[in-house]
Biopython code that builds the backbone (N, CA, C, O; Angstrom):
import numpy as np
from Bio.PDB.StructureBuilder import StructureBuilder

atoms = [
    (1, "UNK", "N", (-1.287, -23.552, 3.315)),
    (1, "UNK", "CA", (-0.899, -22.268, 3.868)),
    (1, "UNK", "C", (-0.973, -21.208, 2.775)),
    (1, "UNK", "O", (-0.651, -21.260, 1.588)),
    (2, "UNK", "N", (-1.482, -20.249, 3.506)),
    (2, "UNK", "CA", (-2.097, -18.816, 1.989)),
    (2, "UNK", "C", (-0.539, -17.949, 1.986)),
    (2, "UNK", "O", (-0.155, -17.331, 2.979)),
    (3, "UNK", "N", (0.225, -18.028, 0.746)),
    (3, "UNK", "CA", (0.963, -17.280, 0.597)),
    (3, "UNK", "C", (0.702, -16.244, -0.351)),
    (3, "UNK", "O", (0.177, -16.602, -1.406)),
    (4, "UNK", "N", (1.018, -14.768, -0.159)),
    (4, "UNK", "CA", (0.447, -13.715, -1.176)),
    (4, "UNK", "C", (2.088, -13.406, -2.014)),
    (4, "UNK", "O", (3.251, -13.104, -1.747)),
    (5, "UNK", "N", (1.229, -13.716, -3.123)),
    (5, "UNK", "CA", (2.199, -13.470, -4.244)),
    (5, "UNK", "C", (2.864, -11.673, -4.287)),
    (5, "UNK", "O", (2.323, -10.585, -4.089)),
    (6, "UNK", "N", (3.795, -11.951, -4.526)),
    (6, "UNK", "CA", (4.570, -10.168, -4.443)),
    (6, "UNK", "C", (3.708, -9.607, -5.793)),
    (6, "UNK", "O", (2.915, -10.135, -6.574)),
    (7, "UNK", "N", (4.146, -8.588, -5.681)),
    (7, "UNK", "CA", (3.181, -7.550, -6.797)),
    (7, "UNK", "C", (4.494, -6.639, -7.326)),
    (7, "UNK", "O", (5.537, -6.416, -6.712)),
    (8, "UNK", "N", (4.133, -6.224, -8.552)),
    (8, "UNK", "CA", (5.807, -5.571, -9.373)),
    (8, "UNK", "C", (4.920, -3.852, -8.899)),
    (8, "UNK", "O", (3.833, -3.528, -8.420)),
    (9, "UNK", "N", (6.255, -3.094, -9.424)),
    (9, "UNK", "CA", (5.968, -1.926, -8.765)),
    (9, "UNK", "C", (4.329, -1.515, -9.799)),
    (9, "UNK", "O", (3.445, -0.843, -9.269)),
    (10, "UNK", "N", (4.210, -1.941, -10.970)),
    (10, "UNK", "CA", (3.302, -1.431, -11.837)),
    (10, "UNK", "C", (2.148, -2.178, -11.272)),
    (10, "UNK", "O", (1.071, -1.617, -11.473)),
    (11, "UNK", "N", (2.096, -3.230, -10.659)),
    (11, "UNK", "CA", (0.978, -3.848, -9.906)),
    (11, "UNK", "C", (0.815, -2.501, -8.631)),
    (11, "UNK", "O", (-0.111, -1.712, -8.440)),
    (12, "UNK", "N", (1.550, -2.596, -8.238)),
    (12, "UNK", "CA", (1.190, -1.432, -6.777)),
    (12, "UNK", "C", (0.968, -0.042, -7.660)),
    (12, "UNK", "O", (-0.111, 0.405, -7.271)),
    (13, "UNK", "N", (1.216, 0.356, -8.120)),
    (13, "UNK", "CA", (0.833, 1.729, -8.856)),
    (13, "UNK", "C", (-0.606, 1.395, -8.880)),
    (13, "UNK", "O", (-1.353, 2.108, -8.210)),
    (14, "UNK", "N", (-1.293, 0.037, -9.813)),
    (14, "UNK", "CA", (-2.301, 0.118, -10.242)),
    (14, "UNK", "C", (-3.081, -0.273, -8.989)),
    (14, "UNK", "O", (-4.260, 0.014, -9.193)),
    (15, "UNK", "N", (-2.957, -0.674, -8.079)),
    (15, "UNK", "CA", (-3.300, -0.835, -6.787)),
    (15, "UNK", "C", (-3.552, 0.555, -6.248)),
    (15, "UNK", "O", (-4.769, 0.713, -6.146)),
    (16, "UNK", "N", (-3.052, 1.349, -5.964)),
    (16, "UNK", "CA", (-3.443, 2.672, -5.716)),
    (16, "UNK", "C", (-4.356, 3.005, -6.401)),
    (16, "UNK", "O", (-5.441, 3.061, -5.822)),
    (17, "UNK", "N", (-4.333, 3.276, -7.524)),
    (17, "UNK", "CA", (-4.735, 4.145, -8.582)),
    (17, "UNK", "C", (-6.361, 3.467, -8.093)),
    (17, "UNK", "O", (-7.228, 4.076, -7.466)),
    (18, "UNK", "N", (-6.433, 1.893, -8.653)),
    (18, "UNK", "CA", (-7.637, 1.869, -8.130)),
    (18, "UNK", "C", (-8.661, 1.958, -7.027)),
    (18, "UNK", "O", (-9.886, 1.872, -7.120)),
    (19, "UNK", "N", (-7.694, 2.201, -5.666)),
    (19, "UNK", "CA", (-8.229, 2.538, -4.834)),
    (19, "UNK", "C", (-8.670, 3.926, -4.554)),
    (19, "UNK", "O", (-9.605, 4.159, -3.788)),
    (20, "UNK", "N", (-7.973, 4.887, -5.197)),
    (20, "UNK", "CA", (-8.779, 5.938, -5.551)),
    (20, "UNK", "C", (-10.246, 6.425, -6.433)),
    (20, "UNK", "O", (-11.064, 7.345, -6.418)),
    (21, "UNK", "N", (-9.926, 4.978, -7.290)),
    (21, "UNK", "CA", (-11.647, 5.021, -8.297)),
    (21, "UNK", "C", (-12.369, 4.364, -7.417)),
    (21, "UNK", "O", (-13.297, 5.040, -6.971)),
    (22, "UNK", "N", (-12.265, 3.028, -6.898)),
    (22, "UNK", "CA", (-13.250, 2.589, -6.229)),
    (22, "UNK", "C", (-13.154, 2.383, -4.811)),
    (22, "UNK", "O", (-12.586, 1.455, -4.235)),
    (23, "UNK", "N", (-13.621, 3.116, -4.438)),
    (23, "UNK", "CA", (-13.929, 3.800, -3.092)),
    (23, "UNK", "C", (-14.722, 2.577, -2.243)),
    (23, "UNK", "O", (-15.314, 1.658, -2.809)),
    (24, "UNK", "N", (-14.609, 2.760, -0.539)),
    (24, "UNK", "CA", (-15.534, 1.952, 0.204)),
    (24, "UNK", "C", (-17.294, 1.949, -0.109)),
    (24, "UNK", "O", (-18.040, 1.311, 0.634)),
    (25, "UNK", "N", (-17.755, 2.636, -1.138)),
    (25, "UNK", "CA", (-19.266, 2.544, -1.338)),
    (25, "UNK", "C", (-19.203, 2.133, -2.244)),
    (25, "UNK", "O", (-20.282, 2.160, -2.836)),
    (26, "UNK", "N", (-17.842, 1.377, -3.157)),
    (26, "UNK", "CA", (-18.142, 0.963, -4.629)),
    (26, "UNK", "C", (-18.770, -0.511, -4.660)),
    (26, "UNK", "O", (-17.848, -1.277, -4.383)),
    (27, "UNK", "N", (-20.074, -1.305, -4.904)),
    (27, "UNK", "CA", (-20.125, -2.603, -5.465)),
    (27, "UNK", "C", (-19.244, -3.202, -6.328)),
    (27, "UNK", "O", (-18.816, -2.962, -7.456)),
    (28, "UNK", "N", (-19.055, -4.239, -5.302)),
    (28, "UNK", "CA", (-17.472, -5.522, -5.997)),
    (28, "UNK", "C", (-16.501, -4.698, -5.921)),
    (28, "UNK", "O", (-15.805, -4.668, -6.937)),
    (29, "UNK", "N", (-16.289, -4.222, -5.340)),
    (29, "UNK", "CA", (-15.026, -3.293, -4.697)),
    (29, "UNK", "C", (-13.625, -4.256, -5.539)),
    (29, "UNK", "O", (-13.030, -3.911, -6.559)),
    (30, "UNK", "N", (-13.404, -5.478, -4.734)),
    (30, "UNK", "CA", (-12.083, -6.018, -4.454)),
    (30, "UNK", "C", (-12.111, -6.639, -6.129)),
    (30, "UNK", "O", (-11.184, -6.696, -6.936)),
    (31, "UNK", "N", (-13.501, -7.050, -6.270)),
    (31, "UNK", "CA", (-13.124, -7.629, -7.896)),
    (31, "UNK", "C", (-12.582, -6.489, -8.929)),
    (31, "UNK", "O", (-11.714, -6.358, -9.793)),
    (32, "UNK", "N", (-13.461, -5.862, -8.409)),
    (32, "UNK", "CA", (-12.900, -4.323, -9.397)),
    (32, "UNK", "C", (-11.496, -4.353, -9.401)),
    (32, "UNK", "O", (-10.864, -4.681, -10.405)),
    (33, "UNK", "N", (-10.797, -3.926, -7.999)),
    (33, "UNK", "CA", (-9.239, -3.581, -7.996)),
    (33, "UNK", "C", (-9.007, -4.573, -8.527)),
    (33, "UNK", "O", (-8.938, -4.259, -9.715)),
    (34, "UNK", "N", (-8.837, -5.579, -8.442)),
    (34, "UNK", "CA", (-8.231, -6.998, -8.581)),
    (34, "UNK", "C", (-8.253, -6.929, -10.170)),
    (34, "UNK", "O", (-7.545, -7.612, -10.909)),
    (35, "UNK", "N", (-9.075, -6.100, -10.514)),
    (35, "UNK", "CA", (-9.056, -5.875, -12.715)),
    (35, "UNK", "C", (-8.171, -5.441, -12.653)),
    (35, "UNK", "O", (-7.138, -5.967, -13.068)),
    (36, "UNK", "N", (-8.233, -4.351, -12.130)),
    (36, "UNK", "CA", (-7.069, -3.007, -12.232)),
    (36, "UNK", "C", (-5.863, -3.260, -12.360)),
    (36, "UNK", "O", (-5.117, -2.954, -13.290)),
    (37, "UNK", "N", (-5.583, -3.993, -11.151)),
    (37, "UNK", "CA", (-3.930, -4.751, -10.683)),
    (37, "UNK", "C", (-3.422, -5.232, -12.235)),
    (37, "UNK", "O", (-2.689, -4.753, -13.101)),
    (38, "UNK", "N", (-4.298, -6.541, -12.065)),
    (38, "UNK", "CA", (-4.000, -7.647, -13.307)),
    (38, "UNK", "C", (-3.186, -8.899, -12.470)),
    (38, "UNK", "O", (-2.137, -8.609, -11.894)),
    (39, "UNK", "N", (-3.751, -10.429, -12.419)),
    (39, "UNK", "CA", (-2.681, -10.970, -12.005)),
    (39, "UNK", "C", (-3.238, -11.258, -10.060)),
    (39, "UNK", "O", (-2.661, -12.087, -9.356)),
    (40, "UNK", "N", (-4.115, -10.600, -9.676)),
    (40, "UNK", "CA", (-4.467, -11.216, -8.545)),
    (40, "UNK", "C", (-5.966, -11.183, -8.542)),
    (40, "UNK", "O", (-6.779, -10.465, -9.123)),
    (41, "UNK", "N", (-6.112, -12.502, -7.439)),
    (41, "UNK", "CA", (-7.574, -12.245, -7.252)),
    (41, "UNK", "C", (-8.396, -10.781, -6.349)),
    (41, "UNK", "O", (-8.055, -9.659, -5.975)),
    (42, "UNK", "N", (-9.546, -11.581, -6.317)),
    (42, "UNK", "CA", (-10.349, -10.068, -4.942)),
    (42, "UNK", "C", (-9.687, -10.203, -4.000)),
    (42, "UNK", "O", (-8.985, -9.299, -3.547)),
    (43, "UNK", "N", (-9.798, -11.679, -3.374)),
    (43, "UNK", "CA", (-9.525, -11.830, -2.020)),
    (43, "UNK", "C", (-7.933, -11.650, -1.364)),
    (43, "UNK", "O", (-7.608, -11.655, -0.176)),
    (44, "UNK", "N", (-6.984, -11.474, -2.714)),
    (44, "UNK", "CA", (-5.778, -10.825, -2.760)),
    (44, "UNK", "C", (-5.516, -9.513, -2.895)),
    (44, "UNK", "O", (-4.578, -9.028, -2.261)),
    (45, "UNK", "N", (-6.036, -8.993, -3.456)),
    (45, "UNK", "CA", (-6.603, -7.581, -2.794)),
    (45, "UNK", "C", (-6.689, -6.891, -1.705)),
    (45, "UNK", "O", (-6.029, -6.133, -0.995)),
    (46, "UNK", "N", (-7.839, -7.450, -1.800)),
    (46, "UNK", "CA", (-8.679, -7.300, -0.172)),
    (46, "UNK", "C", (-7.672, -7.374, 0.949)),
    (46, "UNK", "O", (-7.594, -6.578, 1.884)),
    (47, "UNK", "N", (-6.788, -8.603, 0.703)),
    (47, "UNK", "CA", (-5.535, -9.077, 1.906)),
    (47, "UNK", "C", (-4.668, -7.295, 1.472)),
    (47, "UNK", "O", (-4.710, -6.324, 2.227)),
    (48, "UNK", "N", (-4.200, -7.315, 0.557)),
    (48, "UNK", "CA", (-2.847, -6.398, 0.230)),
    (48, "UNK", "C", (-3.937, -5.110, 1.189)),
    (48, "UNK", "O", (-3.370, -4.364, 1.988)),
    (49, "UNK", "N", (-4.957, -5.040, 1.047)),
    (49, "UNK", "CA", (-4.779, -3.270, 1.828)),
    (49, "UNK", "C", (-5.464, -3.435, 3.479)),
    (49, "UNK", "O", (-5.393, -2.496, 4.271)),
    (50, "UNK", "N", (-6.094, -4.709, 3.827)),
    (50, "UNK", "CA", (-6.040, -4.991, 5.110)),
    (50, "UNK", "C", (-4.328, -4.861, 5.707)),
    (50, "UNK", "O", (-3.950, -4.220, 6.687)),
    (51, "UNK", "N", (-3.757, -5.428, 5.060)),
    (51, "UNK", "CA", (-2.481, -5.231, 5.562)),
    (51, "UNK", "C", (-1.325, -3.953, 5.802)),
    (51, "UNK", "O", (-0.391, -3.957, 6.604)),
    (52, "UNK", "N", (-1.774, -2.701, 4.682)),
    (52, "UNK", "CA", (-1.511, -1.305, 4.542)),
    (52, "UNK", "C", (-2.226, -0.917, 5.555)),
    (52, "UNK", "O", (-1.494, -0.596, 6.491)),
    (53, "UNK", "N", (-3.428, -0.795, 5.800)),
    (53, "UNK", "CA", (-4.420, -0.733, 7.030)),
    (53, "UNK", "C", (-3.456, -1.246, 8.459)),
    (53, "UNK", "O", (-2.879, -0.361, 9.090)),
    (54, "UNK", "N", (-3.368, -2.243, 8.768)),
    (54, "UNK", "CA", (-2.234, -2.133, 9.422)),
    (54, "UNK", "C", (-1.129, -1.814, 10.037)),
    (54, "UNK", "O", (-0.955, -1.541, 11.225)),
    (55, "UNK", "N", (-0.177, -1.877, 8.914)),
    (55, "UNK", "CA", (1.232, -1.056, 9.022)),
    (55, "UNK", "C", (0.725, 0.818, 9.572)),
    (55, "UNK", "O", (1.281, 1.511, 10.425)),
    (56, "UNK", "N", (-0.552, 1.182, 8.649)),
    (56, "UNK", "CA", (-0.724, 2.569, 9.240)),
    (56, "UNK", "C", (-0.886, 2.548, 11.043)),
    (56, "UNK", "O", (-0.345, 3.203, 11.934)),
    (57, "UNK", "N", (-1.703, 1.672, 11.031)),
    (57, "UNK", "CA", (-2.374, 1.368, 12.650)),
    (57, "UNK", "C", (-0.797, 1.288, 13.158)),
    (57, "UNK", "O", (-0.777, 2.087, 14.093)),
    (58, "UNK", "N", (0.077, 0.922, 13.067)),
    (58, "UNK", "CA", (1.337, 0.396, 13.821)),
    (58, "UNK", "C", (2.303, 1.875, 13.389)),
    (58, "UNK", "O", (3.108, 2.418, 14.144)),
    (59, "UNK", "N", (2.045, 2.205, 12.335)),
    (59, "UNK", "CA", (3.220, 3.575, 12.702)),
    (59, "UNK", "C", (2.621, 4.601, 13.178)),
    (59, "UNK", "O", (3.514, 5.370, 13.537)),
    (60, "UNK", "N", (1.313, 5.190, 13.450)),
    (60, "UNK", "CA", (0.642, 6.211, 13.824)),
    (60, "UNK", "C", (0.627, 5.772, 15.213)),
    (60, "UNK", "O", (1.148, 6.647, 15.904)),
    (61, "UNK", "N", (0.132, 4.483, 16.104)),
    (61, "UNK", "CA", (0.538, 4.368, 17.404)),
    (61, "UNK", "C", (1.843, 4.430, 18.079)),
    (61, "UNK", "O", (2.068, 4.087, 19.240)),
    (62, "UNK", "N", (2.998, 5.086, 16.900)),
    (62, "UNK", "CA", (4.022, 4.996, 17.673)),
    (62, "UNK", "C", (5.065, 3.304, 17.172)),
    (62, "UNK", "O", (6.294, 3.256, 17.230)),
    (63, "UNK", "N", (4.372, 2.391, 16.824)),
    (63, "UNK", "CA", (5.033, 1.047, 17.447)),
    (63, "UNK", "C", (5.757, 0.597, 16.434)),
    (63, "UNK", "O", (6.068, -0.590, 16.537)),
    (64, "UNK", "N", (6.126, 1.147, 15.499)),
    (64, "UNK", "CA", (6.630, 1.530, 14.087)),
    (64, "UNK", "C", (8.077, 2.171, 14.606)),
    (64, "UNK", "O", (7.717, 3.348, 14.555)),
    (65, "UNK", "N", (9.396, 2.240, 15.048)),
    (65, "UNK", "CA", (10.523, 3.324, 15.067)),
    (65, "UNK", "C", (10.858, 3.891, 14.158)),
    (65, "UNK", "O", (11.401, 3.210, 13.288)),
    (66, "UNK", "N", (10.713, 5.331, 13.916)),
    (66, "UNK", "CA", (11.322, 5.690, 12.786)),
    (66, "UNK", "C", (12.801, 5.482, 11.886)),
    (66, "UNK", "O", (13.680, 5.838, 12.671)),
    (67, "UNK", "N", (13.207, 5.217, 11.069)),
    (67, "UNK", "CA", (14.321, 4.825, 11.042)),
    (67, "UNK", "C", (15.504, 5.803, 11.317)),
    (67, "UNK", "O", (15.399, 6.998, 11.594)),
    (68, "UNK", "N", (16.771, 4.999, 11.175)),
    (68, "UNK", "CA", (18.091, 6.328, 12.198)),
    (68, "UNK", "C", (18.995, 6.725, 10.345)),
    (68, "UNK", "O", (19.729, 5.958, 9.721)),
    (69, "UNK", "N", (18.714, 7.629, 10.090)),
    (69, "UNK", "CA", (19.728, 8.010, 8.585)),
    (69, "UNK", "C", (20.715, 8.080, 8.916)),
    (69, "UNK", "O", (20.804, 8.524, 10.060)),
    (70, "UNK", "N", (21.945, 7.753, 8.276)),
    (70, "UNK", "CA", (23.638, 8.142, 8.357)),
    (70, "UNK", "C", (23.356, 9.566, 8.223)),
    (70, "UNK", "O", (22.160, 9.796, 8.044)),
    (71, "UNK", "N", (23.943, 10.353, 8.250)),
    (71, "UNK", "CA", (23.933, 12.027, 7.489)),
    (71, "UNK", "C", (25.263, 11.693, 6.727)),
    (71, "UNK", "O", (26.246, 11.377, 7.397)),
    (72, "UNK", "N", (25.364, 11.763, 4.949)),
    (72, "UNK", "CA", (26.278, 11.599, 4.216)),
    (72, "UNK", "C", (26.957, 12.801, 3.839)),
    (72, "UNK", "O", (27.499, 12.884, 2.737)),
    (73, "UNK", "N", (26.974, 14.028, 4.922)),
    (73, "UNK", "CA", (27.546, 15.431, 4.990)),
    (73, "UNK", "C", (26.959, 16.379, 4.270)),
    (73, "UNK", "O", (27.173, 17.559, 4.549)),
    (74, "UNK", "N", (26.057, 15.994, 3.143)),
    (74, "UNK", "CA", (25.086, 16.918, 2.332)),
    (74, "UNK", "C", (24.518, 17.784, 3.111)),
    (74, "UNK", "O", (24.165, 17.457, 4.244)),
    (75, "UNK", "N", (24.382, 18.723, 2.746)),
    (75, "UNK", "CA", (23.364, 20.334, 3.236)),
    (75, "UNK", "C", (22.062, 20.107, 2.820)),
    (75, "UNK", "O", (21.852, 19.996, 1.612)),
    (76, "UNK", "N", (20.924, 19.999, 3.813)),
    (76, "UNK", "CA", (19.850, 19.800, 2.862)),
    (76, "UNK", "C", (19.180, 20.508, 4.057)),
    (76, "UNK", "O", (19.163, 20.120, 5.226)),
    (77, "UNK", "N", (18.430, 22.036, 3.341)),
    (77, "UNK", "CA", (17.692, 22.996, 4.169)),
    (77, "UNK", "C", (16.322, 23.039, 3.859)),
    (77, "UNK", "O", (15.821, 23.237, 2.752)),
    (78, "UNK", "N", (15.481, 22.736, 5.464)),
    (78, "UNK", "CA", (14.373, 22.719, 4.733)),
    (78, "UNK", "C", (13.377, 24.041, 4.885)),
    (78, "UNK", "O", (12.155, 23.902, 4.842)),
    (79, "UNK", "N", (13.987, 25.287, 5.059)),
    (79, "UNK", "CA", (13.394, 26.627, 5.121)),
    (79, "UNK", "C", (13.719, 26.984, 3.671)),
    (79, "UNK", "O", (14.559, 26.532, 2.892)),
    (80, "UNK", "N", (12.654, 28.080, 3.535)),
    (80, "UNK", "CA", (12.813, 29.081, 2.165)),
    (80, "UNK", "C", (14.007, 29.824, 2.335)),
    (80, "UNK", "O", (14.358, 30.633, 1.475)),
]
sb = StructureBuilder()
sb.init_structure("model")
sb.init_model(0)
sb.init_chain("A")
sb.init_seg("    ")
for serial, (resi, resn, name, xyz) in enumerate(atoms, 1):
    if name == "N":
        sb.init_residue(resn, " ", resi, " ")
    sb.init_atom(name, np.array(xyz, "f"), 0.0, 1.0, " ", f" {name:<3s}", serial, name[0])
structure = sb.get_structure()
């Protein structure tokens, strides 16, 4: 059974970051990120943003609930 190893926040930083350099027209895409990260393969990769891909698909249709905040009595205005 394929379990995906968690990633520290400096793994997900570098996870972004490289998905901004190498783009869907980049050759070896996932090996690339997978440098970047440090610590996973392509095909772990590849899984981590099929799965962001996802979660977007599920909160933009709605099927996602937004969550309910306490209000902790703070004033927080969001006009000029």
């Amino acid at each position: 059974m394929y379990r995906e190893k968690r990633s520290s926040a400096t793994q997900n930083k570098a996870f972004e970051k490289a998905l901004a350099v190498y783009n869907k027209e980049t050759r070896d895409r996932w090996s690339n990120v997978a440098k970047a990260v440090g610590g996973k393969t392509a095909e772990e990769v590849k899984r981590h943003y099929e799965i962001l891909l996802e979660d977007v698909f599920y909160i933009e249709s709605g099927r996602v609930p937004f969550p309910k905040y306490k209000n902790t009595g703070g004033s927080h205005s969001t006009s000029d």
